[in-house]
C-alpha positions in Angstrom: -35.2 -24.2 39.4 -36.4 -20.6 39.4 -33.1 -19.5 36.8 -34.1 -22.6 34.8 -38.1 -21.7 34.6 -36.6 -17.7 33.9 -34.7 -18.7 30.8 -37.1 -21.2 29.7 -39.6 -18.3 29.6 -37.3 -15.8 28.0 -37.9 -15.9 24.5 -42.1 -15.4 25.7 -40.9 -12.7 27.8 -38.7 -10.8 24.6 -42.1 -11.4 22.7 -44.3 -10.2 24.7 -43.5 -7.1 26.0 -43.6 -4.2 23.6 -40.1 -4.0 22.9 -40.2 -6.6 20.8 -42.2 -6.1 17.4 -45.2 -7.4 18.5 -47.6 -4.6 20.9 -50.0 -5.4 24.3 -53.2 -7.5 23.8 -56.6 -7.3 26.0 -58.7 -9.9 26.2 -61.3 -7.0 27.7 -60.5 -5.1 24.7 -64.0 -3.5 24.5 -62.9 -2.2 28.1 -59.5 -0.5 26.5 -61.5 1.5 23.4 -59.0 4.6 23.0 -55.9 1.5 22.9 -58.2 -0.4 20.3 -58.9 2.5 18.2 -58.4 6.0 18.3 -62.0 6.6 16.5 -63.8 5.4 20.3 -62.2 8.9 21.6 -65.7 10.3 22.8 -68.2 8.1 21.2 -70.1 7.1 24.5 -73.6 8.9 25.9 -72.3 11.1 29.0 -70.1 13.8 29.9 -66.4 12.3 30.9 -65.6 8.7 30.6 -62.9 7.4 32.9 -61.7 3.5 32.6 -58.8 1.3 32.5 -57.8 -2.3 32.5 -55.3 -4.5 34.6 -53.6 -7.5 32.9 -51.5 -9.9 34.8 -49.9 -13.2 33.7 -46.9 -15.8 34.3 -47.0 -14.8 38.2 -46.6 -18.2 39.2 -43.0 -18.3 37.5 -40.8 -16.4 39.7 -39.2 -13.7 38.0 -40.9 -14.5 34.9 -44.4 -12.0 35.7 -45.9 -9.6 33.1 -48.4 -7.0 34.2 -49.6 -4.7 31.2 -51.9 -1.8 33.0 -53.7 1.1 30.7 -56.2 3.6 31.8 -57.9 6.6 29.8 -59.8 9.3 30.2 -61.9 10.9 27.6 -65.0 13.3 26.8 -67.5 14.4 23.7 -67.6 18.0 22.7 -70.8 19.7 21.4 -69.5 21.1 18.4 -68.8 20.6 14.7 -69.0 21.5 11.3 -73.1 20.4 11.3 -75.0 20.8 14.4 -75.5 16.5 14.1 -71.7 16.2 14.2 -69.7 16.5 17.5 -65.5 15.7 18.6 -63.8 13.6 21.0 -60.8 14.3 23.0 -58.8 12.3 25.4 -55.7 10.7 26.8 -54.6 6.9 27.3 -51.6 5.5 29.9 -50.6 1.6 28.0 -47.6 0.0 29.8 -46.3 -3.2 29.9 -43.7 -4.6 32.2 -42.0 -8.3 32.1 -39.9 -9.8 34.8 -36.7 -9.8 36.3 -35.2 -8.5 33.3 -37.3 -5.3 34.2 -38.5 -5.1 30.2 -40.9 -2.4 29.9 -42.6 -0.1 27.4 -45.0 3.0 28.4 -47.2 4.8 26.0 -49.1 8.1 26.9 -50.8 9.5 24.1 -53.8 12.7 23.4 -56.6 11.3 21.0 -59.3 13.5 19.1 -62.1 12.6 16.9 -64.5 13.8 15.0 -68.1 11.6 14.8 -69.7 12.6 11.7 -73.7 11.9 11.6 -75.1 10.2 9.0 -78.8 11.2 10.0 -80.3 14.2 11.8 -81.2 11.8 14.7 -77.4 10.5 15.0 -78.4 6.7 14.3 -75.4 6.1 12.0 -72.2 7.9 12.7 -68.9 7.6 10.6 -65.8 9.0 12.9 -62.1 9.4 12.0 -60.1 9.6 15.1 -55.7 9.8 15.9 -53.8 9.6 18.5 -50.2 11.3 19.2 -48.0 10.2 22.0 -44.3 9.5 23.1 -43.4 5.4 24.3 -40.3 5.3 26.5 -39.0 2.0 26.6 -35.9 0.2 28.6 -34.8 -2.9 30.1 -32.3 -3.7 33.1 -30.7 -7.5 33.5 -28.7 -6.0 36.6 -28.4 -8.9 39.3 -30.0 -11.5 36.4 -26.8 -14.2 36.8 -27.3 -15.8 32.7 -25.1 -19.1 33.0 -24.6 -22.1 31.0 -28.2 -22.9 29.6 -30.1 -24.3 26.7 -33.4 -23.5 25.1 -35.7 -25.5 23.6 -34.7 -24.6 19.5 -38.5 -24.8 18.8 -39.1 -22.4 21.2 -35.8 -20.0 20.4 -34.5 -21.0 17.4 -30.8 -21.2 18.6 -30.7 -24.2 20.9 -28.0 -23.2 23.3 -27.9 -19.7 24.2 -25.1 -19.3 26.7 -21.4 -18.9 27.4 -19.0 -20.0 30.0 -19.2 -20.4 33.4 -18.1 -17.3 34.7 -21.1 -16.8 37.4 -21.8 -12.9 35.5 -23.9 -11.7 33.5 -22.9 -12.1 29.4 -24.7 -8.6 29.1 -21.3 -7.2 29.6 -20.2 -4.9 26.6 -22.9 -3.0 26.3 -23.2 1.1 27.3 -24.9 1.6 30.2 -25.6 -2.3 31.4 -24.6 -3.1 34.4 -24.5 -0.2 36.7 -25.6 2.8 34.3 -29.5 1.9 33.8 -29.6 5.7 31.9 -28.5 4.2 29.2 -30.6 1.3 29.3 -34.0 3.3 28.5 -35.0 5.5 25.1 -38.5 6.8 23.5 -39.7 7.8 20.4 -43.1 9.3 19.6 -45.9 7.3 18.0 -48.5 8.2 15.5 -52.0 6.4 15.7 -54.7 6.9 13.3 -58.1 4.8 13.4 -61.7 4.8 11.6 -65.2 3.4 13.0 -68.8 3.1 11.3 -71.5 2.8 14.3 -75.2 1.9 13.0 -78.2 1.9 15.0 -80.4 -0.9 13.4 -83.5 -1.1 15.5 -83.8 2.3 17.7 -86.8 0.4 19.5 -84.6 -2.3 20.8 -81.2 -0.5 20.8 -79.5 -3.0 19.0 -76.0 -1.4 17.6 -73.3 -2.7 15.0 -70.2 -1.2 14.8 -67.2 -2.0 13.4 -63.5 -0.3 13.0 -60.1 -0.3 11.7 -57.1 1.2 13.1 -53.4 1.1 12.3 -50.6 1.7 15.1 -47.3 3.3 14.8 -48.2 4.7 11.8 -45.1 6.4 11.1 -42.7 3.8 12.1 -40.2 5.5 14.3 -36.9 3.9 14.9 -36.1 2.1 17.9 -32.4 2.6 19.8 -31.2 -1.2 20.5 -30.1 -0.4 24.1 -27.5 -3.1 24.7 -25.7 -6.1 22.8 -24.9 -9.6 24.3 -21.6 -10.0 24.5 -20.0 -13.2 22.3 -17.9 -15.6 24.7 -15.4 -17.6 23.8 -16.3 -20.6 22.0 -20.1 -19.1 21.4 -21.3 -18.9 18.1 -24.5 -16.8 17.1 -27.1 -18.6 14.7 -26.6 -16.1 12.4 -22.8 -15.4 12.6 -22.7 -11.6 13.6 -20.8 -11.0 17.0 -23.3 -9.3 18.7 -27.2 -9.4 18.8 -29.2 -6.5 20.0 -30.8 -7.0 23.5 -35.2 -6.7 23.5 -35.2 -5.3 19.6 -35.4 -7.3 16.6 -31.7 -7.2 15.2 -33.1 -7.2 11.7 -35.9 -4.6 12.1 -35.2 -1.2 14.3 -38.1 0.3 13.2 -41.0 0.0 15.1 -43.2 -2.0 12.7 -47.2 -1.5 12.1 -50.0 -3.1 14.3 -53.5 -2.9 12.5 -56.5 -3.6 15.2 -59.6 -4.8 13.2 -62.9 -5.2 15.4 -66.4 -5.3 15.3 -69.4 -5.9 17.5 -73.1 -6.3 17.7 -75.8 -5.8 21.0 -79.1 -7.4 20.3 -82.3 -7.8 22.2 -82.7 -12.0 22.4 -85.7 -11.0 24.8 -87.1 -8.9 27.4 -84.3 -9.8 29.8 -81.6 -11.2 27.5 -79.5 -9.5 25.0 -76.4 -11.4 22.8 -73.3 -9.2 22.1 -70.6 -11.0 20.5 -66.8 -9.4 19.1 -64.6 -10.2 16.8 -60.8 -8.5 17.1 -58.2 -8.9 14.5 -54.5 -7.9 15.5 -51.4 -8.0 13.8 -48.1 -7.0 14.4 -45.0 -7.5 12.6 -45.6 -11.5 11.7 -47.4 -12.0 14.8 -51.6 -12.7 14.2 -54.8 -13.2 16.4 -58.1 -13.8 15.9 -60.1 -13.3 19.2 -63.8 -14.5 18.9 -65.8 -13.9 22.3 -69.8 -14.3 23.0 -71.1 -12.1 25.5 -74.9 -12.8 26.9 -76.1 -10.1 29.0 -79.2 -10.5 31.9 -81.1 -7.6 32.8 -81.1 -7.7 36.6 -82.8 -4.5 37.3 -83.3 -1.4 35.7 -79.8 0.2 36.1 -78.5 -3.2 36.4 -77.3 -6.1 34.0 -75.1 -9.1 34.4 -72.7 -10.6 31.9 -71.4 -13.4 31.2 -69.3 -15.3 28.0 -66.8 -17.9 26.7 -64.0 -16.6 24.0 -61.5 -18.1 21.9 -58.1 -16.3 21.1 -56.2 -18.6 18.2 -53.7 -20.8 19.0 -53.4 -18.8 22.4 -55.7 -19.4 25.4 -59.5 -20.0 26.1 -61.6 -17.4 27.9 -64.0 -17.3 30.7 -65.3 -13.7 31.0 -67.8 -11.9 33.9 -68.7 -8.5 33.8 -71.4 -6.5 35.3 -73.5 -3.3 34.8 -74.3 -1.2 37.5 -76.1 2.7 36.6 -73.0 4.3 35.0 -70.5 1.7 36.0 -69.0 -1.1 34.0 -66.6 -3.7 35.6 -65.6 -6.5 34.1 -63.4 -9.8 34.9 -61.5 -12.4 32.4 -59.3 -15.4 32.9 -57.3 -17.0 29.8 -56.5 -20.5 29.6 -53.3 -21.2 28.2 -53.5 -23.5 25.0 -50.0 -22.5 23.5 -46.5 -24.4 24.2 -46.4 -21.7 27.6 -48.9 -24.3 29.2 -45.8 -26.6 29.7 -43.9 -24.4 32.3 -44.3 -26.1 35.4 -47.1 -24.1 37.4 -48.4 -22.1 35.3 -51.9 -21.0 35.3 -52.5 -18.3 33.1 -53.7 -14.7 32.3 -56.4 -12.6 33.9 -57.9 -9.1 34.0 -59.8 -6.5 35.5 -61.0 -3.6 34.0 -63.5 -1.1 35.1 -65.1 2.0 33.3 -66.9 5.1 34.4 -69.4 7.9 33.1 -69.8 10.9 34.6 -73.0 13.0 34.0 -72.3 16.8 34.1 -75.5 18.8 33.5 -75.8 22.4 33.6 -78.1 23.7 36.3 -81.3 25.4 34.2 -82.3 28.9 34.9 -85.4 29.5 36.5 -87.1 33.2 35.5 -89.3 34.2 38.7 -92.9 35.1 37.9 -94.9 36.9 39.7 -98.9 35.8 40.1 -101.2 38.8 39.7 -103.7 38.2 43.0 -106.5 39.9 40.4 -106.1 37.2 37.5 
């Protein structure tokens, strides 16, 4: 039952995790802002801002789990072309990691922006941000048995995917697999280049729209395929060539574009409530989303809020999301609902995260000139 839940789950798994064409999604993805766009690189009120997220889902399929961690660090600079303007720098960790199959893909990139003022006061700010980094990428079926199986063709496209019963793995031509995992990883460096238009509209009430654009892997550097699956006798591919590249689209080795298109809004409702709902566009390859989430915030104390909200990913999962605001600290907690055909694997109960972000407040000590008090005066 486990093998049989493994395979069922296997084209999911090749989809999921970045060496496929399609990259990571957050459902927190206000809580991952140098992953969604380069341009959040030091746009934040504070000194050092430290964060990350934890994603985990398909846990209760053995051997089928998929855990997709990032973390960043990053900091605003007090310098520019006009005293108004000011740059960002900073560094993000994304990797995600699927299964028995040990399928993984890690990204660790340096961002820099530059926040150009609109106004004196810094009410509307237009910023241009990148980001440069290296993804090294891999995969390792060793002590994965692949027998005699079939997959649902609306789910694979193939129907059968499988060979004889020899009790061994069919990844056996390939360099490397079985015993040489070196061969079984490569990297490539990544290019990622994002814009963002932030507008105070009421500096009384602090309410903010922003919105942003960014486009990943902007250069579109080839992929390695690291292994082949081996044809067995009798075994006919759906699309007749004797071998198909293992975790990397057999028709597409470069790594194709992902655009991330988002915007939000923070409003005062009242003197304790304030509505901040998202939008987040993502595409990659011929993969699309639309996540629509409404966030409702309560004012607990003065360097405390609470958060709650519902969101809607499409054809994908429901949301139930819970964060909280404490002084410099924001945590926040989100569980998907799974509305797509993965709700029919037997136990399955879904995607959650946990993400956390903090400021730091560095201030330089002021200097204090003695004076001396004339006893006459």
């Amino acid at each position: 039952m486990r093998l049989r839940r493994l395979l069922f789950l296997l084209p999911f798994l090749l989809m999921t995790v970045s060496l496929s064409a399609q990259d990571v999604h957050y459902t927190l993805h206000n809580y991952a802002p140098l992953w969604l766009n380069p341009a959040n690189t030091g746009s934040f009120a504070g000194s050092i801002r430290v964060g990350g997220i934890y994603r985990g889902q398909w846990f209760s399929v053995p051997g089928a789990g998929i855990n997709s961690p990032t973390a960043y660090a990053d900091a605003p600079l007090a310098f520019g072309f006009r005293k108004q303007d000011w740059v960002g720098v900073g560094f993000s960790l994304v990797s995600d990691n699927a299964g028995d199959f040990d399928l993984s893909s890690t990204f660790f990139g340096l961002s820099a922006a530059y926040h150009l003022a609109l106004d004196k006061k810094r009410q509307n700010v237009l910023t241009i941000g990148a980001q440069y980094g290296s993804t090294s990428y891999g995969f390792s079926p060793e002590g994965v048995p692949i027998q005699q199986f079939n997959i649902d063709p609306e789910l694979s496209g193939g129907g059968e995917f499988g060979g004889g019963n020899t009790g061994q793995s069919e990844f056996t031509d390939m360099s490397g697999v079985g015993g040489n995992n070196n061969n079984n990883n490569d990297n490539y460096n990544d290019l990622n280049l994002g814009f963002k238009l932030k507008i105070l509209m009421d500096p009384k009430k602090d309410n903010v729209f922003e919105a942003g654009i960014s486009l990943l892997h902007l250069t579109q550097p080839d992929r390695t395929a690291l292994a082949t699956r081996a044809v067995m006798p009798g075994d006919t591919m759906p699309n007749g060539e004797p071998n198909v590249p293992v975790g990397v689209d057999p028709d597409a080795r470069d790594r194709r574009r992902t655009l991330h298109a988002h915007a939000r809004l923070d409003m005062e409702m009242s003197e304790k409530w304030r509505f901040q709902p998202t939008l987040f566009y993502q595409t990659s390859a011929s993969n699309s989303s639309v996540s629509v989430q409404a966030w409702g915030r309560r004012q607990l104390k003065n360097d405390m809020g609470l958060r709650l909200g519902l969101g809607y990913r499409t054809a994908d999962a429901a949301k139930v999301l819970f964060g909280i605001d404490a002084g410099q600290l924001r945590a926040a907690l989100a569980y998907d609902i799974t509305l797509s055909q993965a709700r029919n694997v037997n136990s399955y109960q879904g995607a959650f995260e946990l993400s956390a972000a903090y400021i730091f407040n560095i201030y330089k000590k002021p200097t204090v000139k003695p004076t001396i008090l004339c006893p006459d005066i």
